[in-house]
mmCIF file of the C-alpha atoms, coordinates in Angstrom:
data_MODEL
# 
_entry.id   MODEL 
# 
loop_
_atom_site.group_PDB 
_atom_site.id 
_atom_site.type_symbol 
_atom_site.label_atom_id 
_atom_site.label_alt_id 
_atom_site.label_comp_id 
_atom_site.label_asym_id 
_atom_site.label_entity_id 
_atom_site.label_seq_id 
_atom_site.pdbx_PDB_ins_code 
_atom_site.Cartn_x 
_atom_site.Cartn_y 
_atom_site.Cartn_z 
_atom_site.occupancy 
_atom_site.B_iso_or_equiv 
_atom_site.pdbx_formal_charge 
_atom_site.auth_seq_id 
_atom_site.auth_comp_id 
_atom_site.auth_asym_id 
_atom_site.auth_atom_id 
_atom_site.pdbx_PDB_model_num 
ATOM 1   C CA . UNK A 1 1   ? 0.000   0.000   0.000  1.00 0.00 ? 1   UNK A CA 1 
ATOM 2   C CA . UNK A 1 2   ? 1.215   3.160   -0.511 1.00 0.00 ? 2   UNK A CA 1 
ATOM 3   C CA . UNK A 1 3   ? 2.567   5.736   1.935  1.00 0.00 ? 3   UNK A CA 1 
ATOM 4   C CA . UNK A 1 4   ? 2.907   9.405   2.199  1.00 0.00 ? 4   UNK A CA 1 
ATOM 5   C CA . UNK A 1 5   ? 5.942   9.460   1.042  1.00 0.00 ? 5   UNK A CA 1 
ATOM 6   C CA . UNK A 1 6   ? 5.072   7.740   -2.022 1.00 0.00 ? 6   UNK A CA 1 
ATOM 7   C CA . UNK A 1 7   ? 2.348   10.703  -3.393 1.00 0.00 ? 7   UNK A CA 1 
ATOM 8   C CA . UNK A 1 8   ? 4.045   13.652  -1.117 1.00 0.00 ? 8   UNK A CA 1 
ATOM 9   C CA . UNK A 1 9   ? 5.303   16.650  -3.744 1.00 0.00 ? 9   UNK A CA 1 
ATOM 10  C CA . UNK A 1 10  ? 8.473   17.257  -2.835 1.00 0.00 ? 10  UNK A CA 1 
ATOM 11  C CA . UNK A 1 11  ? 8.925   20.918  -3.565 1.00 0.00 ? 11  UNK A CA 1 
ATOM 12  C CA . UNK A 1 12  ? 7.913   23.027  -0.683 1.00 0.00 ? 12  UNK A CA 1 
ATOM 13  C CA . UNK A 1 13  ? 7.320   27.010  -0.912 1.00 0.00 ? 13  UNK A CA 1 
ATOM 14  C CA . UNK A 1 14  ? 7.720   28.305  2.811  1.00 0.00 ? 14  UNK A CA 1 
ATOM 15  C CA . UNK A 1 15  ? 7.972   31.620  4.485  1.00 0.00 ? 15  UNK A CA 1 
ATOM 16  C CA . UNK A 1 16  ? 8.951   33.762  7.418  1.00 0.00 ? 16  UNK A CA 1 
ATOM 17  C CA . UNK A 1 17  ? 6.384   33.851  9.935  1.00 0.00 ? 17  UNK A CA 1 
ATOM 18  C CA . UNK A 1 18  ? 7.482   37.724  9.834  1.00 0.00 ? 18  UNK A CA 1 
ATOM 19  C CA . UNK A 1 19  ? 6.944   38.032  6.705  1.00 0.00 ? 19  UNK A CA 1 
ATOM 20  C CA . UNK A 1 20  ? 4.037   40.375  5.899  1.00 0.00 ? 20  UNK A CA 1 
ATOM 21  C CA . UNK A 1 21  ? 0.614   39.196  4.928  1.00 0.00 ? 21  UNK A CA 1 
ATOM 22  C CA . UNK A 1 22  ? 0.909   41.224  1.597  1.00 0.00 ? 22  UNK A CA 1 
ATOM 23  C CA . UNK A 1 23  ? 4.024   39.090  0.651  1.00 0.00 ? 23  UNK A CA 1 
ATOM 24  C CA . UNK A 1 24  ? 2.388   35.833  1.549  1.00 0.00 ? 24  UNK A CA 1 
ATOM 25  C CA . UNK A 1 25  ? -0.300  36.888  -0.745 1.00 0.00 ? 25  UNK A CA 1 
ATOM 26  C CA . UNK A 1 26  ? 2.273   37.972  -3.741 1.00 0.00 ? 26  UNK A CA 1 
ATOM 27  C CA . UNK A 1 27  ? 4.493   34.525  -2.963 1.00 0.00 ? 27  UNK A CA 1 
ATOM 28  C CA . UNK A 1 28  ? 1.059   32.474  -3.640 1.00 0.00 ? 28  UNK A CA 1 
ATOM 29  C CA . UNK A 1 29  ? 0.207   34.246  -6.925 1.00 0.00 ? 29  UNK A CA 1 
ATOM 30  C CA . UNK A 1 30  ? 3.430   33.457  -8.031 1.00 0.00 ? 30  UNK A CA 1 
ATOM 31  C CA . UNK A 1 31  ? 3.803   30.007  -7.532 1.00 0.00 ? 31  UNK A CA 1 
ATOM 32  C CA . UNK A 1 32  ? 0.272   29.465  -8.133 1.00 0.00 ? 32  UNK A CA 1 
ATOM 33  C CA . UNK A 1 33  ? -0.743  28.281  -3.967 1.00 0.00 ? 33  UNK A CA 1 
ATOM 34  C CA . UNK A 1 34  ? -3.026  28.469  -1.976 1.00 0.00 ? 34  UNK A CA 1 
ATOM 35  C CA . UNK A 1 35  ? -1.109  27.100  0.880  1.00 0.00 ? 35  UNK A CA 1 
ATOM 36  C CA . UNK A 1 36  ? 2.201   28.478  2.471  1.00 0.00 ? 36  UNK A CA 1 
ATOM 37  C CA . UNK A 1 37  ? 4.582   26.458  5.271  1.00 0.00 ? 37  UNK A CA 1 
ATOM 38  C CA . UNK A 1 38  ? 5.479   28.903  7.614  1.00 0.00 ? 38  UNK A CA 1 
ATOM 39  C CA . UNK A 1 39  ? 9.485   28.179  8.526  1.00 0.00 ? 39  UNK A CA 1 
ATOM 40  C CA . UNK A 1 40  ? 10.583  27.039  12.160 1.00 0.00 ? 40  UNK A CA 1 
ATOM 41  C CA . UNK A 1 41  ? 12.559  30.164  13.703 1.00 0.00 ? 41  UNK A CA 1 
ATOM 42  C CA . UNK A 1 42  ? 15.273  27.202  14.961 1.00 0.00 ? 42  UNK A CA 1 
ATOM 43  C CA . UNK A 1 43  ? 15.366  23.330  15.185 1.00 0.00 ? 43  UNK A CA 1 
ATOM 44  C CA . UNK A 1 44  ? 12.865  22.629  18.020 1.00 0.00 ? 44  UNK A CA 1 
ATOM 45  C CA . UNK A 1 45  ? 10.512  25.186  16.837 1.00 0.00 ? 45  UNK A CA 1 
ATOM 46  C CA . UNK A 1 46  ? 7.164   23.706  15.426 1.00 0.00 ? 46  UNK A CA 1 
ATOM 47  C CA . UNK A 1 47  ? 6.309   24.387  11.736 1.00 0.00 ? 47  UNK A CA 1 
ATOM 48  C CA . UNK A 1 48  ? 3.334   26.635  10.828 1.00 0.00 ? 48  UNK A CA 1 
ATOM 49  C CA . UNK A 1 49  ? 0.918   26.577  7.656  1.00 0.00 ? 49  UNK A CA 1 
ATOM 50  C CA . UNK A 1 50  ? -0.457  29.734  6.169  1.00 0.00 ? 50  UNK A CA 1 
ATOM 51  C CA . UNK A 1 51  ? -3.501  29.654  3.634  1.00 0.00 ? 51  UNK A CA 1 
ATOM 52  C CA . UNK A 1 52  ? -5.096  32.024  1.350  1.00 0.00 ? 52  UNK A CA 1 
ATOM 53  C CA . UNK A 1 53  ? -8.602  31.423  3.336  1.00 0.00 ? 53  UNK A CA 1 
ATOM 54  C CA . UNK A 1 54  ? -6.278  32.939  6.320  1.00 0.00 ? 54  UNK A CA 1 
ATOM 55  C CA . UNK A 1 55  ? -5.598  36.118  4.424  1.00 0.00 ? 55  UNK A CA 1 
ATOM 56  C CA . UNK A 1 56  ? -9.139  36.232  3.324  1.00 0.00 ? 56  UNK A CA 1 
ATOM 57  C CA . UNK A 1 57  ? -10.894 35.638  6.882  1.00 0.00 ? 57  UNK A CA 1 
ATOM 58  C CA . UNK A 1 58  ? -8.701  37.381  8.911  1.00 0.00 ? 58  UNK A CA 1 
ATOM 59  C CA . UNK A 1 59  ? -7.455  40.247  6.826  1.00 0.00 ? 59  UNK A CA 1 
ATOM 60  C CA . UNK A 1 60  ? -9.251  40.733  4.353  1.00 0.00 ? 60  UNK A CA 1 
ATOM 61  C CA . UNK A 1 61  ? -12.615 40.156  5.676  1.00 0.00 ? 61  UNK A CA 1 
ATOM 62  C CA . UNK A 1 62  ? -11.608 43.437  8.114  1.00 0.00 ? 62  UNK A CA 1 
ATOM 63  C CA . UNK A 1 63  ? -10.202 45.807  6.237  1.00 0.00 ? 63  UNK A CA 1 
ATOM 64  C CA . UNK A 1 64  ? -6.895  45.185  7.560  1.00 0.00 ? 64  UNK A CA 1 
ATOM 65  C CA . UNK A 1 65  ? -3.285  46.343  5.649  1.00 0.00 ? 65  UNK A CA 1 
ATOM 66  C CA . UNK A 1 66  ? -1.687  43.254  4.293  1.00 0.00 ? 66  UNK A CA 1 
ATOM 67  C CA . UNK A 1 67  ? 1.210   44.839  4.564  1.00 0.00 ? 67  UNK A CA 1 
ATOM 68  C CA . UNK A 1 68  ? 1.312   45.681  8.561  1.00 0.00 ? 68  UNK A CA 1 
ATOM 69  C CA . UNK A 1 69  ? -0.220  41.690  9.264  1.00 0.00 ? 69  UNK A CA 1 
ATOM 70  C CA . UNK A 1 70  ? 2.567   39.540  9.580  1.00 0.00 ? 70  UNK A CA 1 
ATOM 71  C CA . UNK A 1 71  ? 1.845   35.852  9.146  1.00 0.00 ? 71  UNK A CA 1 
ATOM 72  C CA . UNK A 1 72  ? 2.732   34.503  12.278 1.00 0.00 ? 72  UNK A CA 1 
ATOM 73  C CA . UNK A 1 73  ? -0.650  36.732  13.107 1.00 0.00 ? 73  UNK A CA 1 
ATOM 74  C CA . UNK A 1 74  ? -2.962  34.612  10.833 1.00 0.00 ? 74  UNK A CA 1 
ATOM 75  C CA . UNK A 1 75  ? -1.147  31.224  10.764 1.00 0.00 ? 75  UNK A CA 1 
ATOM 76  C CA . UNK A 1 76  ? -2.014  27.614  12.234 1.00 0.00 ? 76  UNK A CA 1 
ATOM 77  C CA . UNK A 1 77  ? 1.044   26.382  14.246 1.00 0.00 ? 77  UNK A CA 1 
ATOM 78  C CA . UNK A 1 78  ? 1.296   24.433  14.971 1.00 0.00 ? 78  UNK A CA 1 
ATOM 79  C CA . UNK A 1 79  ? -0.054  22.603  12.424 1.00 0.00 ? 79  UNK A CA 1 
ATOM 80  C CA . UNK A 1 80  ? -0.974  18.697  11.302 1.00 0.00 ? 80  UNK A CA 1 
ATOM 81  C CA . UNK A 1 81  ? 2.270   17.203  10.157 1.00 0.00 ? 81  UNK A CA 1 
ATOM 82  C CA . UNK A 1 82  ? 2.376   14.019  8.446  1.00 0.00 ? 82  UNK A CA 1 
ATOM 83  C CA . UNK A 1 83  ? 4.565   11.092  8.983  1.00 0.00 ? 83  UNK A CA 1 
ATOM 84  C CA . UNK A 1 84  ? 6.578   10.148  5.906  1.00 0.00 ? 84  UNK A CA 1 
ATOM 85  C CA . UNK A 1 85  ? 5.543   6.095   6.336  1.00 0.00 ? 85  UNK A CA 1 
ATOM 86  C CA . UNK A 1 86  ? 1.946   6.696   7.059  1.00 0.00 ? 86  UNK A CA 1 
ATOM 87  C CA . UNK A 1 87  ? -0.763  4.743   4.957  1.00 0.00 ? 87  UNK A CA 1 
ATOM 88  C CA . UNK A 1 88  ? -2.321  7.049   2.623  1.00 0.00 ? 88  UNK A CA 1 
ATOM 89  C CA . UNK A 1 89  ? -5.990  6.063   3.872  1.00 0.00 ? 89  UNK A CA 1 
ATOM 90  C CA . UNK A 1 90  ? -5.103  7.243   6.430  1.00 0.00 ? 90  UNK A CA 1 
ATOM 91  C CA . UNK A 1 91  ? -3.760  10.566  5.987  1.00 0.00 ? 91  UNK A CA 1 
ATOM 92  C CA . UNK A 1 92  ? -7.051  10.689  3.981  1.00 0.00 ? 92  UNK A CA 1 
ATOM 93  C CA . UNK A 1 93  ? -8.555  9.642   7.517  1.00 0.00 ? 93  UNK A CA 1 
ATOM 94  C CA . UNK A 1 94  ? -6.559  12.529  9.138  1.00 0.00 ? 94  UNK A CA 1 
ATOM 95  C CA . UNK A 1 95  ? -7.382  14.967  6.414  1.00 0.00 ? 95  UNK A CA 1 
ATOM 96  C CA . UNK A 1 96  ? -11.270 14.088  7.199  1.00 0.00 ? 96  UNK A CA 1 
ATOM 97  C CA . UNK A 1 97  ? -11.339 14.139  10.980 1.00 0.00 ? 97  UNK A CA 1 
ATOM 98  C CA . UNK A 1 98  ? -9.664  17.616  10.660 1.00 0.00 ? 98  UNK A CA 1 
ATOM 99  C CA . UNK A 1 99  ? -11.146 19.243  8.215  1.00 0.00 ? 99  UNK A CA 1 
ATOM 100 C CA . UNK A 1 100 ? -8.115  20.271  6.107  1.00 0.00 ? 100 UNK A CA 1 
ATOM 101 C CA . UNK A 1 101 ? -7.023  19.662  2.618  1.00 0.00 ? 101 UNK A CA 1 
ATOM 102 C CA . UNK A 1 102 ? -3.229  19.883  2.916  1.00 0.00 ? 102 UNK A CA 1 
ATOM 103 C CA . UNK A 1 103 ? -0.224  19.638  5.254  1.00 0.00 ? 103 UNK A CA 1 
ATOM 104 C CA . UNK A 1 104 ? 3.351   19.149  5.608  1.00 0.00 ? 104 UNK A CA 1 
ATOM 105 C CA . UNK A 1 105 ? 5.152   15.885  5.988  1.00 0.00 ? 105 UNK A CA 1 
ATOM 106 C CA . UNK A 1 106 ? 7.603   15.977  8.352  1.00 0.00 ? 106 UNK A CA 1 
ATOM 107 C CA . UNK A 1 107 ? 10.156  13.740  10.023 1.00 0.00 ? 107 UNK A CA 1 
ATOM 108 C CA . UNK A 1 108 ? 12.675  15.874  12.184 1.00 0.00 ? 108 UNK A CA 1 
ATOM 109 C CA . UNK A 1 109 ? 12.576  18.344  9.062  1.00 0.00 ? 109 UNK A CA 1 
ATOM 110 C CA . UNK A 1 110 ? 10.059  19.262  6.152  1.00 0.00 ? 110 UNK A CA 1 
ATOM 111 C CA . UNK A 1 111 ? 10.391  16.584  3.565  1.00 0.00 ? 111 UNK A CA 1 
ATOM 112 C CA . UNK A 1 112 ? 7.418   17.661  1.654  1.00 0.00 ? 112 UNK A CA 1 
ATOM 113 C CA . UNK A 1 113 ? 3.735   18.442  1.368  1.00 0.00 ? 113 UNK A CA 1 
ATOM 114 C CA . UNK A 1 114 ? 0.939   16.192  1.019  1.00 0.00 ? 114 UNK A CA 1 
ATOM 115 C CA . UNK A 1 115 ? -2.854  17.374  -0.448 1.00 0.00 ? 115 UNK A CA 1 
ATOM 116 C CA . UNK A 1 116 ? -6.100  16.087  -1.221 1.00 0.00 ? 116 UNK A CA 1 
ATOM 117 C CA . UNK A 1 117 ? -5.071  16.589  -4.872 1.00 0.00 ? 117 UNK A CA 1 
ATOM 118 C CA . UNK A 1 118 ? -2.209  14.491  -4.236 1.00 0.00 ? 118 UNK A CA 1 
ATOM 119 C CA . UNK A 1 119 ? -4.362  11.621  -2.844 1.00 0.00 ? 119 UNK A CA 1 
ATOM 120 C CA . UNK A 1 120 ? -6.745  11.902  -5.630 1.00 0.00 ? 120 UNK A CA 1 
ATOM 121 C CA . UNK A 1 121 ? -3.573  11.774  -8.744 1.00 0.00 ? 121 UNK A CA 1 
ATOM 122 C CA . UNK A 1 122 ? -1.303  9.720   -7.388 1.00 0.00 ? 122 UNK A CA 1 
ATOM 123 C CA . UNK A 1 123 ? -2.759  7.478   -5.090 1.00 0.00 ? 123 UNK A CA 1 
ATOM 124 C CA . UNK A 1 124 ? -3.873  4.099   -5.864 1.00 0.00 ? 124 UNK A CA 1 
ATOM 125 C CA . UNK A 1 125 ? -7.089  3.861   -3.879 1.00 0.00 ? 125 UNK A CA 1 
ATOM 126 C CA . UNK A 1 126 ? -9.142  3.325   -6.964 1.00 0.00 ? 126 UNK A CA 1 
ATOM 127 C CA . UNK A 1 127 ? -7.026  0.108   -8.358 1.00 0.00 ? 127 UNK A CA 1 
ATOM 128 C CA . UNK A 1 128 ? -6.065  -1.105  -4.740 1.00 0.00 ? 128 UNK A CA 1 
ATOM 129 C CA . UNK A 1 129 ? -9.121  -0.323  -2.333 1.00 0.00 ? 129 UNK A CA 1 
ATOM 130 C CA . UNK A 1 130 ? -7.564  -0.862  1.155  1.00 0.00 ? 130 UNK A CA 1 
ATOM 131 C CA . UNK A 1 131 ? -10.754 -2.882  2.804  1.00 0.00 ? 131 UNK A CA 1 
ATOM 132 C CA . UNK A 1 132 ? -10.306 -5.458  -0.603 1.00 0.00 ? 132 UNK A CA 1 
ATOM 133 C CA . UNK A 1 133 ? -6.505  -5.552  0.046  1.00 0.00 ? 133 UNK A CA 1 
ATOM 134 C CA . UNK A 1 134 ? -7.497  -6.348  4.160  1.00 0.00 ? 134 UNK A CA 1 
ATOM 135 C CA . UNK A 1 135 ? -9.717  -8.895  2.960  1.00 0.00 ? 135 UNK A CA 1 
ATOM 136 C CA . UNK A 1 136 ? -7.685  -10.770 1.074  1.00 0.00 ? 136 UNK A CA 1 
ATOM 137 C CA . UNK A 1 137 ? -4.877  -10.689 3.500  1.00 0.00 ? 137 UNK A CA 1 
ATOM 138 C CA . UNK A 1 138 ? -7.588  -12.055 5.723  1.00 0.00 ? 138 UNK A CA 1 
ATOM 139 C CA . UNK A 1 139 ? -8.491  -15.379 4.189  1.00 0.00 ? 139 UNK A CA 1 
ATOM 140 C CA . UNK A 1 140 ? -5.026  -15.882 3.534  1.00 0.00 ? 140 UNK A CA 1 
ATOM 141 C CA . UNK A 1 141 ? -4.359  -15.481 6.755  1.00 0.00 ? 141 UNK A CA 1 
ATOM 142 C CA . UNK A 1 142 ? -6.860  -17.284 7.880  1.00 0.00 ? 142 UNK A CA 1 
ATOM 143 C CA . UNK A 1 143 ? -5.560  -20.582 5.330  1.00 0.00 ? 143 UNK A CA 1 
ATOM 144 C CA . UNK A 1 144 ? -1.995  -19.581 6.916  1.00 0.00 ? 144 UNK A CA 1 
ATOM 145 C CA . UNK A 1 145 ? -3.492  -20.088 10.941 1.00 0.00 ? 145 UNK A CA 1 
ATOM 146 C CA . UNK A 1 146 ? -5.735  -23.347 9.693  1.00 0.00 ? 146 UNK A CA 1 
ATOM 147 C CA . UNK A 1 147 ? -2.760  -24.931 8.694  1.00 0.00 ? 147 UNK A CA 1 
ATOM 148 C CA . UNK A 1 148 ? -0.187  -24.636 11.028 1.00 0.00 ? 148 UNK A CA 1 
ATOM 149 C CA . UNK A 1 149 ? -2.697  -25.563 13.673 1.00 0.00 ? 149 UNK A CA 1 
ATOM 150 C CA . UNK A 1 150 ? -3.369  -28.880 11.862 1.00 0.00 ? 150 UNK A CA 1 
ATOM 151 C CA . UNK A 1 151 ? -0.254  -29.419 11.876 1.00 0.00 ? 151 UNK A CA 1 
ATOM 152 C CA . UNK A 1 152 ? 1.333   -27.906 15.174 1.00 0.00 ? 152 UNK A CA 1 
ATOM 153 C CA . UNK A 1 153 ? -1.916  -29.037 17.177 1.00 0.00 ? 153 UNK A CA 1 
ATOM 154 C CA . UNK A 1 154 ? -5.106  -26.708 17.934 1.00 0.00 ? 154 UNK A CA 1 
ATOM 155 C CA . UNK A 1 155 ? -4.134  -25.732 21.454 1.00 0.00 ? 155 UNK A CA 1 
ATOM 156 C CA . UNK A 1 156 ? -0.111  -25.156 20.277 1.00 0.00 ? 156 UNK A CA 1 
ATOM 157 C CA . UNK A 1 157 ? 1.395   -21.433 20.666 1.00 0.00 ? 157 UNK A CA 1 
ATOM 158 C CA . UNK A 1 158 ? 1.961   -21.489 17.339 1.00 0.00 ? 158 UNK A CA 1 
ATOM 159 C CA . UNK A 1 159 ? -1.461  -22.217 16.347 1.00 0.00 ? 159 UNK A CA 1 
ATOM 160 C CA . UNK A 1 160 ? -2.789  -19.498 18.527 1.00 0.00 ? 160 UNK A CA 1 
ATOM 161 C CA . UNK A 1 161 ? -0.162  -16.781 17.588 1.00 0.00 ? 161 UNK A CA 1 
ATOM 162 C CA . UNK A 1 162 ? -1.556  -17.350 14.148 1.00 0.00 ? 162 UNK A CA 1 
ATOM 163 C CA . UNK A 1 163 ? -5.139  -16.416 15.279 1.00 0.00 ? 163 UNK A CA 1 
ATOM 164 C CA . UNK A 1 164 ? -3.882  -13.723 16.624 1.00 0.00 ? 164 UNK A CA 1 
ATOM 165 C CA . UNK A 1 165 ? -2.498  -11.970 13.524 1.00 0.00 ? 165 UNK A CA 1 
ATOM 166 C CA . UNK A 1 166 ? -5.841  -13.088 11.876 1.00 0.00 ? 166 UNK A CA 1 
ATOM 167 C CA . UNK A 1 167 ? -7.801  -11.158 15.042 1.00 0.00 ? 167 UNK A CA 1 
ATOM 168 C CA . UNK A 1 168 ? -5.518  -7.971  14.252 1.00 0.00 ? 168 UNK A CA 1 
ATOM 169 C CA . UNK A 1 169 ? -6.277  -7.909  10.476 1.00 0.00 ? 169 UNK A CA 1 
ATOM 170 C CA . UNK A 1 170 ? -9.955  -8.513  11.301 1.00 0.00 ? 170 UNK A CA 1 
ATOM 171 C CA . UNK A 1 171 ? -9.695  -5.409  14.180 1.00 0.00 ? 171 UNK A CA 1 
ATOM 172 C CA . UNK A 1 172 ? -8.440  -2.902  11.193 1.00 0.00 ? 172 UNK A CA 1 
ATOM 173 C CA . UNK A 1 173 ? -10.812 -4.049  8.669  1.00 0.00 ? 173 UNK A CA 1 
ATOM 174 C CA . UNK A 1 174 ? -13.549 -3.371  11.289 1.00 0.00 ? 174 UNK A CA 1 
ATOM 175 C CA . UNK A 1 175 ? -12.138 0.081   12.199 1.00 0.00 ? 175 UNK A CA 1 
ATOM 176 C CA . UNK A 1 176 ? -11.977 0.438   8.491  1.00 0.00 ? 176 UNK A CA 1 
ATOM 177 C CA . UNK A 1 177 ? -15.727 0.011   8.048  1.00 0.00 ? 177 UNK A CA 1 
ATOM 178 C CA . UNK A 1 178 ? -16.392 1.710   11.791 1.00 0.00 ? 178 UNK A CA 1 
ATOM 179 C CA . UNK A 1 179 ? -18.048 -1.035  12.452 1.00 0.00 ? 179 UNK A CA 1 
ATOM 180 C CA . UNK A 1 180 ? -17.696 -3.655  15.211 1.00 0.00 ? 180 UNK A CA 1 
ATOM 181 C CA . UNK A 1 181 ? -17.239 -7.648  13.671 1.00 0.00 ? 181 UNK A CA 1 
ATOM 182 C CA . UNK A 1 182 ? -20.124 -9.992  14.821 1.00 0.00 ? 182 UNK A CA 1 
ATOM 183 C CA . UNK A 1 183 ? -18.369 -13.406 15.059 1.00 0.00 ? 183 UNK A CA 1 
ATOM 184 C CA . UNK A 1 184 ? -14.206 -13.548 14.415 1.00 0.00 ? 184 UNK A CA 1 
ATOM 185 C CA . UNK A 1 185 ? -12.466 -16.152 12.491 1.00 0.00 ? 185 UNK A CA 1 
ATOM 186 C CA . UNK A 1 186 ? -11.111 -17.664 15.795 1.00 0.00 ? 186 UNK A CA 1 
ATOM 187 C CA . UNK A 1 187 ? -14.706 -17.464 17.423 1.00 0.00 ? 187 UNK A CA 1 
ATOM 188 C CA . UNK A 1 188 ? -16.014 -19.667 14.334 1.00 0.00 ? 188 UNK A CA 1 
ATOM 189 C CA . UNK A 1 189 ? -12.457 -22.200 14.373 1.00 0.00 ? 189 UNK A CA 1 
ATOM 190 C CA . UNK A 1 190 ? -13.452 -22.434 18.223 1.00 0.00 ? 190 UNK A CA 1 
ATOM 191 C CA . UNK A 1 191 ? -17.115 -23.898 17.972 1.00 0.00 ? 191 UNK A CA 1 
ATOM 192 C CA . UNK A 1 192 ? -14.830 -26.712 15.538 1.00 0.00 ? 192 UNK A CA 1 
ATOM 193 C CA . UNK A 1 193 ? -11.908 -26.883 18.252 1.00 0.00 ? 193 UNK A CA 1 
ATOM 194 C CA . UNK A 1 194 ? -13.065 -25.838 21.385 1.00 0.00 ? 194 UNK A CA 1 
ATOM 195 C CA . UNK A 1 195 ? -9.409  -26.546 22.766 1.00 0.00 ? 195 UNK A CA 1 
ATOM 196 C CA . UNK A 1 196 ? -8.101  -23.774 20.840 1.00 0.00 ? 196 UNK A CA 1 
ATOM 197 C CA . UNK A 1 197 ? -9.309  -21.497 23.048 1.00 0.00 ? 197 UNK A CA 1 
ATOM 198 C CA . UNK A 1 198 ? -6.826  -22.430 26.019 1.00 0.00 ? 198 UNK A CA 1 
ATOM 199 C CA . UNK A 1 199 ? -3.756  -22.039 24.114 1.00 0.00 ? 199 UNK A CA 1 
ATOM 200 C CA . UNK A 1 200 ? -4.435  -18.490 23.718 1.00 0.00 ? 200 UNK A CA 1 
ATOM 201 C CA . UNK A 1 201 ? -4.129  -17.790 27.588 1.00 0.00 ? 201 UNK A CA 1 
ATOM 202 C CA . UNK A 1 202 ? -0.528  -17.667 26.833 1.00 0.00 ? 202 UNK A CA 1 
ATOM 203 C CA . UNK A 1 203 ? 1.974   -14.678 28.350 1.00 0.00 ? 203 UNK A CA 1 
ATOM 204 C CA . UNK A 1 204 ? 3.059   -12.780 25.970 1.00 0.00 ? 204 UNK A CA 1 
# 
């Protein structure tokens, strides 16, 4: 599946928070934005994002000077960052919860900048859907944990380490669908091996 990383545009316009609103506004028309990331002032400082909507609802909207707001005035910060190796679903997820359409990806420093047009162009949601992908890692899984418990024994570690990476796959599909899963695959192996069920009261 693919990861920020993978769809992140690499090219990222920032500026000054002290820059002036007026030269956010000419830096956007430029580069055709509508999305700034405001620069850390040194290494532990937090990044900050800057978007035309800012300049529009806070300066704009009262008849302030452009040129006497200074960003760090209008700006989120700090703001969403994304991790580099996160699923894109679930930036998507983060995007949604959040209400925002863009945001840095960071790890220790600004790598790059990820957007709901980036999602939508370069992701592969459409070809790879991640609940069919879950699925079918599922009932393969599922084969996988079926067969080493013929073979290792129904109440063996082994057999019930296996449901357990079935039971995890199963929990993100659920969360997937935000819905809660009726009957797992281990429930239904149990009512065929009841003695499965004490080889999962195993320390860990």
């Amino acid at each position: 599946m693919l990861k920020a990383s993978d769809i992140m545009t690499k090219e990222v316009v920032t500026i000054r928070g002290s820059a002036t609103a007026a030269e956010a506004v000419k830096l956007m028309r430029e580069k055709g934005l509508h999305t700034l990331i405001v620069e850390r002032r040194h290494d532990q400082d937090a990044y900050g994002i800057v978007a035309d909507s800012d300049i529009v609802y806070k300066v704009t909207a009262f008849g302030l000077d452009p040129k006497k707001v200074r960003v760090y005035e209008i700006m989120t910060k700090p703001c969403i960052a994304i991790n580099p190796d996160l699923g894109v679903e679930y930036v998507a997820r983060l995007f949604a919860n959040n209400s925002i359409r863009i945001a840095p990806v960071i790890q220790n420093q600004l790598l790059g900048i990820i957007s709901i047009t980036d999602i939508l162009s370069k992701g592969d949601f459409v070809e790879s859907p991640k609940q069919t992908f879950l699925e079918q890692e599922i009932e393969k899984a599922i084969e996988s944990a079926r067969a080493i418990c013929a073979e290792k024994g129904a109440n063996s570690r082994e057999c019930a380490v296996a449901w357990d990476i079935v039971e995890e796959l199963e929990a993100e599909a659920a969360h997937q669908r935000a819905s809660k899963l009726e009957e797992t695959a281990f429930q239904k192996y149990c009512k065929e091996f009841p003695e499965a069920v004490e080889a999962r009261m195993y320390d860990v």
